[in-house]
Every structure is written in structure tokens, then in C-alpha cells.
N, C-alpha and C positions, 0 to 999 in steps of 0.2 A: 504494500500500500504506500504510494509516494504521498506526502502531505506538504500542500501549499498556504499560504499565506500573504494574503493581501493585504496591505495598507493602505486605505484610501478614506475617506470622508464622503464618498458617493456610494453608498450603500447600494443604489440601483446597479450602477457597475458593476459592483462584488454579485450580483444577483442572474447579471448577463454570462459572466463570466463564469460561474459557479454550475450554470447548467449546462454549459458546453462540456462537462467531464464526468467520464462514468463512475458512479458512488462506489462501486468495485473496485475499481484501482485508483481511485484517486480522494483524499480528504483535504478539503479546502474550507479556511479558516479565513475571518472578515476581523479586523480590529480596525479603529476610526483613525487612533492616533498613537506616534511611535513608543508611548508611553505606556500603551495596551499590549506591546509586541516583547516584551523584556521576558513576561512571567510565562506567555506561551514555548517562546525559545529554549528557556532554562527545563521545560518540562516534556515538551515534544522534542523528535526528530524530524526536522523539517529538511524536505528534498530543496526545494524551492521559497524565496522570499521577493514578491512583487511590489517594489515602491512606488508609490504613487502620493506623493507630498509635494505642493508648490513653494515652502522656503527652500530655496536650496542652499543657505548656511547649514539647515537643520537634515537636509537629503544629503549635503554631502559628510555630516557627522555621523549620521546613522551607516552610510553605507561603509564608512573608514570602521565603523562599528565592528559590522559584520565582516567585514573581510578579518579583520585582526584575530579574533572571537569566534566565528564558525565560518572559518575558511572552505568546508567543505560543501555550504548552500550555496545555490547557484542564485544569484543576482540581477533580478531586472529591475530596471530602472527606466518609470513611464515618462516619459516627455509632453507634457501637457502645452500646446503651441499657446496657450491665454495667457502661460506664466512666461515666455522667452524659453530661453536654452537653459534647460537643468546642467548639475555638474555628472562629467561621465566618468570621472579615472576610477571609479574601486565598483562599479558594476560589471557582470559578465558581459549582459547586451542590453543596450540604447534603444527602446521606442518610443518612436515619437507616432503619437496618437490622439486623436480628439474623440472627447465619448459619445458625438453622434455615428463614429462609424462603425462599420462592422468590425467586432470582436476577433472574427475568424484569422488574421493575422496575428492577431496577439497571442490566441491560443495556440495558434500552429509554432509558434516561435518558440515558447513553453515547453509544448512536447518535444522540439527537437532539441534545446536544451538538455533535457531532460535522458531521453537516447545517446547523444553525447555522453553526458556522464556515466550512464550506464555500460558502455563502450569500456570508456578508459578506466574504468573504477572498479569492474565485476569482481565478485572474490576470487575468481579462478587466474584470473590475471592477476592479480595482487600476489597470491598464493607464489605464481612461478617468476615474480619478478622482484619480490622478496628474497627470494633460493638463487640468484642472479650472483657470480665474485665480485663482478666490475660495473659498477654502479654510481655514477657520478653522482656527488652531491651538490649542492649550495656552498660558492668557494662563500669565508666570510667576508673577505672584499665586498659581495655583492648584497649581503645584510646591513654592512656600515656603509654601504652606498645608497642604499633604499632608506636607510636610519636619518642620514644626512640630508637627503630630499625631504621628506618627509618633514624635517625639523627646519626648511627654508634654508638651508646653510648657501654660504654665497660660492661663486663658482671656484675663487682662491682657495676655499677650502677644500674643495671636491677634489680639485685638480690637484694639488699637495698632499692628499689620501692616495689616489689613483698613481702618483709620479715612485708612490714608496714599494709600487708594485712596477718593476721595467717589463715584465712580460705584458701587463696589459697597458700603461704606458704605451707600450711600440704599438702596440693591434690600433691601439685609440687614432694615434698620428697613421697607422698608415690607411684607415678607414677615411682618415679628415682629404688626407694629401691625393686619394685614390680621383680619376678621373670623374667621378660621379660628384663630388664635394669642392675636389681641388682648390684645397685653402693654402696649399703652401706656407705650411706651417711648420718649426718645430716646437710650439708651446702647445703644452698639453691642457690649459686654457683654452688657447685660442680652438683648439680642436676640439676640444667640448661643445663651445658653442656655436662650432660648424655643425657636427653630426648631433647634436643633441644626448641630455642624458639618459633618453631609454635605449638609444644605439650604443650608449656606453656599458649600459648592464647588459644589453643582448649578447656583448663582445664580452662580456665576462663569463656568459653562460656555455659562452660556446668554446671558449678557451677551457675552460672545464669539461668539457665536453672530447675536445681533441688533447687533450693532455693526460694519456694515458701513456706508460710507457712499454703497456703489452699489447697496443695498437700497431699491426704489420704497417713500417714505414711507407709502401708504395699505395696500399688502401688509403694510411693516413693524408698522402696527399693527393691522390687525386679526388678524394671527397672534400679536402678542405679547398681545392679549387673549385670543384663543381658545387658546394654550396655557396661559393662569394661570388659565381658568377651567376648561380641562379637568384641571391639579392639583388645585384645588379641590373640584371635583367628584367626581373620583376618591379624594380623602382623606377628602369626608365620605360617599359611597355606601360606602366601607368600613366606616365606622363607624353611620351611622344605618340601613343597608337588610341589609350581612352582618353586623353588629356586633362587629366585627374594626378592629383599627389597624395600615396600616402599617406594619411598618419603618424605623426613622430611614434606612437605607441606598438604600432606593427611594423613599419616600415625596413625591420628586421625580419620579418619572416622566413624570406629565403634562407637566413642565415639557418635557422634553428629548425628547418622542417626534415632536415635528414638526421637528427640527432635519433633517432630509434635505431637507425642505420648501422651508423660509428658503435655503439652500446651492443647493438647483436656480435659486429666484427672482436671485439673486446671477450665476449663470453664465448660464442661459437664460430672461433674463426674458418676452421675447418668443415664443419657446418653449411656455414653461409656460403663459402666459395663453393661447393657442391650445388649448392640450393641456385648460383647464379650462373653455374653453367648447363644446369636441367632447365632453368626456365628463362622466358622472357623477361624485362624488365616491367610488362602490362600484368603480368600473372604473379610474381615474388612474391609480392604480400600474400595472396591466397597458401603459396607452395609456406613461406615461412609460417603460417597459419596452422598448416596441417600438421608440420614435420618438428616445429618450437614448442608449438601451442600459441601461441602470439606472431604479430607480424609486427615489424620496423616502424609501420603504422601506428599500429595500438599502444607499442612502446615508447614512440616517440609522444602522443597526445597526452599519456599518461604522465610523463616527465614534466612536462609543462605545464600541466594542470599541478601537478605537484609542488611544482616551483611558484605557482601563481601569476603564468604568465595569460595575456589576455584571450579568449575564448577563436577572434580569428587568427591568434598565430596556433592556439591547440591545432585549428578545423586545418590549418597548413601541412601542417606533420600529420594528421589523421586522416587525410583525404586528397592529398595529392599526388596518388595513383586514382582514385576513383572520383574524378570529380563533378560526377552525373547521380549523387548520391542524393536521394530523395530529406533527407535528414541535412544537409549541411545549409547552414542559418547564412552565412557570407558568401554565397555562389560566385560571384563577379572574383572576390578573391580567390580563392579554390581555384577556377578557372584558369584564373593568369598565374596562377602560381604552378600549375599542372604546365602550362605551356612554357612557362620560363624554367623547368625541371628540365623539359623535352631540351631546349635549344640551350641551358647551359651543360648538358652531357653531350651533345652532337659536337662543343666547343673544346670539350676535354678529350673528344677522340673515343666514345663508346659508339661503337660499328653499328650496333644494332636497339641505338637512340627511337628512330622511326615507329619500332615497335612499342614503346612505352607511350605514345600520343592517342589520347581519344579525339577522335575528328569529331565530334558531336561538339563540340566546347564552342568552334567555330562559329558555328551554327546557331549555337544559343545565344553567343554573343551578340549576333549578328553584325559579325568581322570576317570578310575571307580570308583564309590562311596568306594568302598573296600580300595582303596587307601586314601579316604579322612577318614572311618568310624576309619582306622589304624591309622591315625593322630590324631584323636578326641580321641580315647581311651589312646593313650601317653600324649596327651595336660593334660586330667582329671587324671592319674596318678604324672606327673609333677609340675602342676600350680593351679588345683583346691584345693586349704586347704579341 
């Protein structure tokens, strides 16, 4: 039985809402105000928590609340267009909705929510990725970097934390100085406030991630190519093919969606190299599915989720081999992030690239490949050394 909870002062809402779910699988709770939600928390197991408050000093307390405190509820947060633009950083997902319209988006957003988690969280996965040796954790760099945000610290500071660390130091400048940013920088300053600080934890997470020393050398780098070229690529298809930027908050994705990847190479390297030359790159997750119990996929959405990284960079690592999946709440990302996999490994020299592309994406977009294959061939004249 998943249990929801609403926060709202529109009781008709909670009412609309309430009977779009079946009393079988689902119990849904109505409180008016955030002061009614404390004693249900502390006494249920709630899957889901739905805000809907137009202070948003007091929406964005509550939600810094719940992240801190029950990290493990999934987080919406309603956007009510009478009040302007609510605060978004410690929500999973952002709607924005007026209460004359139809409900049926908010709920469908819910359930898929909701599937998501049940994906990356089952017990059976939990079970074999607990039994896992090599299992990156949370460096604490990137605790006393979140500590530091979090407490408004000025940039002098951040960058004088970051500088006592040379491994991530160097990642930071060569991210700023990279063709995508090219700030021409050596202050670790100045290059903060080129790439911003959630590209500064991404680069933390991922250096964690590739800094294993039982990682086979030649896997370790042509993944750590083919993931900084699949950010890449996916930063500038958003901007030069849908002409759209990013988010500072995702804007790393690429980086971090192969981390399931790196993590299987770690535990079963012998394994996984069998597993990649039985199959395609469109079928691996299914094959590491059958033959791990988990796929690279599920591995990778679960790390992230764990770390608390935001719900479209999970759906990145969770769904970018399948990115026609009826459950994935950011499709446009998924999408381009699917495509910028394909053409940042046809960059690293994997033969049989072609086979990992669902042509369907195309089509949903409503982009011909021609337009993308146009972009791909200026990206590798441009940015490929």
C-alpha cells in the first residue's frame, strides 16, 4: 500500500485528486497546513509528499525539511501560476498547474514517480547491491560542499575548500577551460563561476566514481571519454538543435548517467566483458539483467537516488538505453540524452554505436536524424581534438 499526502488549503483539490487512485493500492491523506503534516510523518510511512503552499519562504522550508529528515519521500512541489514561480531546489518534480484543469497530469506524474522508485529501491536490488566489494560512496568533499552552499558561504570560500583537494581542483579548471565554457582560467574561482557549483559536485561525484584502483585502465578510459563527451554533447544539442539551455542543476547528466557502468566493470569485470561481446549495446541492460540480477541501468538510478541527486539526472542513468519508456517523467531529456550516448561512442571508436540508437526518438521529437547527424558532424569538427 503506497501512502500519499497532500498539502493544500483546497480541500476540493485533495477530493479531485483523491479519487483518481485505487483505495487498494493507494492511501491518500488531506492536511490544510504544514503544521498538520509533522505528527502524520512521524507516525506513517509515507511513499509520497504533495506541496501545494503559496508562501514560498514557508515551501521552501518545508521542503529543505523533508529532504534533510525523510530523504527517502518523493517530493512534489505544485506551482500555482496566481502565486508566480514557487522555489524548486529540494523537490523531486516541479508542476506547474492551475486547479481549473485537468488533474490527469498530475496524477500520471505521481504514478510515474512513484515506479521510478520502485525500480531503483526494490528489496531484491538493494539485497545484491549491498553484497556488491566496490561500491563508491559520498567523497566528504562533497558533504562540506553541499554544507557550504547551503550555509550561503561566499565563492572565496568554496574555492579555498575545493583548491585543498588538487584532484578535483584540476577536473574543476579543466571543465571551466574545456571548449564548451572556455574561460581561460587558472583560478579555481574564476572557474566556479564559469561552470557553476552543481557542475562542481557533479565533478566530484564522478571522480568518485572513476577513482577506483581495481578499474581495468583501458575500460577506465574510454568510459571517462565517452561520458564527457556524451555531456558535451548533450549540452550543446540542447542549445544549437532545440535551442534551449540546461539547467545548472542537470546540466551534468551526461556526466553521471554511465556510472552503473564503471560500478558493474569494478565488481564483475570478467563478467561484463562476456556480457559485451554476447550482446548489443541496445540489449546489455536486458542481458546484465538476466545474468547480475540488475542492469548498469538500475545500478546507476539507484546511486543517485542515493546520493540525492535530482530525479532527471536518476531518469539519465535509468533510461538511456530505453528511452521510449512509458514511465519516464522528462522524455525530451531521456531523449537527447539517448542520442548524445549514441554519437558520443561512435566519437570514441565503438564499431557497433548504430546498434544502441532507437530511431523512434526522432520521430517523437519531431527532428530528422539529418538535423541531428548535421550537428554531430560540426560538434567533431569543433570540440573533438
Amino acid at each position: 500500500m503506497k501512502k500519499i499526502m497532500l498539502i493544500s488549503k483546497d480541500v476540493a483539490f485533495f477530493g479531485k485528486f483523491e479519487r483518481r487512485f485505487n483505495p487498494e493500492h493507494y492511501a491518500l491523506k488531506w492536511v490544510e497546513h504544514i503544521e498538520a503534516s509533522y505528527l502524520p510523518l512521524e507516525a506513517e510511512n509515507f511513499n509520497t509528499v504533495i506541496v501545494d503552499i503559496a508562501n514560498q519562504d514557508e515551501n521552501e522550508q518545508y521542503l529543505k525539511f523533508l529532504q534533510k529528515h525523510y530523504p527517502k519521500i518523493i517530493r512534489i512541489n505544485i506551482e500555482n501560476h496566481q502565486y508566480g514561480m514557487a522555489f524548486k531546489g529540494n523537490a523531486h518534480a516541479q508542476m506547474s498547474w492551475r486547479k481549473n484543469q485537468d488533474i490527469s497530469e498530475l496524477v500520471l506524474m505521481v504514478l510515474k514517480l512513484i515506479e521510478i522508485d520502485e525500480r531503483i529501491n526494490n528489496a531484491e536490488l538493494l539485497n545484491l547491491v549491498s553484497n556488491l566489494r566496490h561500491l563508491p560512496t559520498l567523497p566528504k568533499i562533497y558533504n562540506v560542499l553541499t554544507g557550504l552552499i547551503e550555509n550561503n558561504a561566499s565563492v572565496d570560500a568554496i574555492s579555498t575548500r575545493l583548491e585543498e583537494d588538487p584532484a578535483i581542483a584540476t577536473n574543476v579548471l579543466k571543465l571551466a577551460n574545456s571548449a564548451f565554457y572556455n574561460a581561460k582560467t587558472g583560478s579555481v574561482r574564476q572557474a566556479i563561476m564559469y561552470i557553476g557549483l552543481n557542475n562542481v559536485k557533479n565533478i566530484i561525484l564522478t571522480n568518485a566514481v572513476f577513482d577506483n584502483n581495481g578499474l581495468d585502465p583501458e575500460f577506465k578510459e574510454v568510459h571517462w571519454r565517452h561520458v564527457n563527451y556524451a555531456n558535451k554533447i548533450l549540452n550543446a544539442l540542447y542549445i544549437e538543435v532545440l535551442g534551449k539551455k540546461l539547467n545548472n542543476n542537470i546540466s551534468a547528466a551526461g556526466l553521471l548517467h554511465d556510472v552503473g557502468n564503471i560500478v558493474l566493470m569494478c565488481n564483475f569485470p570478467q563478467l561484463l566483458r562476456d556480457i559485451l561481446k554476447q550482446s548489443s549495446d541496445h540489449e546489455i541492460y536486458l542481458v546484465e539483467k538476466d545474468q547480475i540480477g540488475f542492469s548498469h541501468e538500475e545500478l546507476g538510478g539507484h546511486l543517485l537516488d542515493l546520493w540525492g541527486l535530482p530525479i532527471p539526472v536518476i531518469e539519465a542513468a535509468l533510461y538511456h538505453h530505453d528511452p521510449m519508456n512509458e514511465n519516464i517523467v522528462n522524455c525530451e531529456l531521456i531523449m537527447s540524452m539517448h542520442i548524445a550516448d549514441y554519437y558520443a561512442w561512435k566519437i570514441v571508436g565503438v564499431d557497433d554505436a548504430d546498434l544502441s540508437l532507437n530511431a523512434l526518438v526522432f520521430s517523437e521529437m519531431g527532428i530528422p536524424k539529418s538535423v541531428f547527424d548535421a550537428f554531430y558532424e560540426q560538434f567533431k569538427q569543433r570540440d573533438v581534438g
